[in-house]
Phi, psi and omega in degrees: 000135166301336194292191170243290204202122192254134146252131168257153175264177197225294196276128201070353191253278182285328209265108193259087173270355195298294182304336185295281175339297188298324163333283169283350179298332170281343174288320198315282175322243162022295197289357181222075146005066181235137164349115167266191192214137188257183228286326176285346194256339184278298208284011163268345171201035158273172188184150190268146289016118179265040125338313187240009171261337171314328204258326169332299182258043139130313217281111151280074235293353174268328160292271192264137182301100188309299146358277190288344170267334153313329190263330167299322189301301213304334197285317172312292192312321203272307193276014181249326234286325201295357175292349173265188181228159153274160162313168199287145172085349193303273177333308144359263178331297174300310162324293189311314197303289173334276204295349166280349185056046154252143207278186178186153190193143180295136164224138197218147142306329164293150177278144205301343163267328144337310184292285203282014173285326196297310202279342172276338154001285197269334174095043157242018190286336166277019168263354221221107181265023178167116176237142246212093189231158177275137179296002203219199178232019191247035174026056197252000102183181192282342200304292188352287157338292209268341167304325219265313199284015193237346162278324162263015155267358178042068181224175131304115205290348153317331201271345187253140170257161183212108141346081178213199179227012186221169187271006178274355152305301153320328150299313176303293194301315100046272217311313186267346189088350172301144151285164191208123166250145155252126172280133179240032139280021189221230201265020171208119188337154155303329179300316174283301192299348184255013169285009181251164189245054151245173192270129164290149161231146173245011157210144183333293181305320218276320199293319149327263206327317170271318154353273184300336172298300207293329183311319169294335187286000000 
């Protein structure tokens, strides 16, 4: 196998936050007597900076402070997540990969101490020889960041895949030279993701299954 070295996206990819995310966006909404939006009308248009999926679903920024509505989301978003899960298959999936002996390591949009309270949570943090969170809560993208993690992983970006569910994962991946697999379980339609010429999955198992085909080959 060429790879190397695997980057997971964390929210929508390993981490299933979708409903939740759409959830508060409709209290956000509800509370300014603004239009709410369903769980399919959320993953048509969110999107990074998520500055413009705000602006998407209604919010007027001139009106209201993009700042306090960060801090109204993320603070509602800290005290439900743990009511969720990773996706069906995550852990699996992190194992096989691991036993295949490729390394592997998080790059997130989540604020960087967050990030690791959650993955140490969940008991995967010893599948992860690194995990890559943002200094702040307003999630607005990863390349700095995934440029940063890819000189030190001193690997070559062929040598690495990267993992997500949106298209600034792709971007990301772009950015650095890496393949990009994308998942169309998370926070952007199958519709939006096939606007890129990239490869899809629609789950976590189906995405194992080609990992160890390619790996065999």
């Amino acid at each position: 196998m060429k790879y190397k070295h695997i980057i997971w996206d964390w929210n929508g990819t390993l981490f299933e936050d979708v409903f939740l995310c759409c959830d508060i966006m409709n209290h956000i909404l509800q509370k300014r007597n603004l239009q709410q939006i369903t769980l399919e009308q959320y993953r048509d248009v969110f999107t990074f900076p998520v500055i413009k999926y705000y602006k998407n679903v209604g919010l007027d920024l001139e009106k209201y402070s993009f700042k306090d509505l960060g801090i109204e989301f993320i603070t509602e978003y800290e005290r439900r997540k743990l009511d969720y899960n990773l996706y069906a298959g995550a852990k699996q999936t992190l194992s096989a990969i691991n036993n295949l002996g490729l390394s592997q390591s998080i790059l997130s949009a989540y604020s960087q101490n967050t990030l690791e309270e959650i993955v140490e949570y969940f008991n995967i943090k010893k599948y992860f020889i690194k995990v890559v969170g943002l200094d702040n809560i307003y999630a607005a993208s990863k390349i700095e960041n995934g440029k940063k993690w890819i000189k030190q992983l001193n690997l070559s970006g062929s040598e690495v895949l990267l993992i997500g569910d949106s298209l600034h994962d792709k971007e990301v991946a772009d950015e650095i030279s890496a393949d990009c697999i994308l998942l169309s379980h998370g926070h952007q339609s199958l519709k939006t993701l096939k606007k890129e010429n990239v490869r899809l999955f629609n789950s976590l198992n189906e995405l194992l299954v080609f990992i160890k085909n390619d790996f065999n080959d």
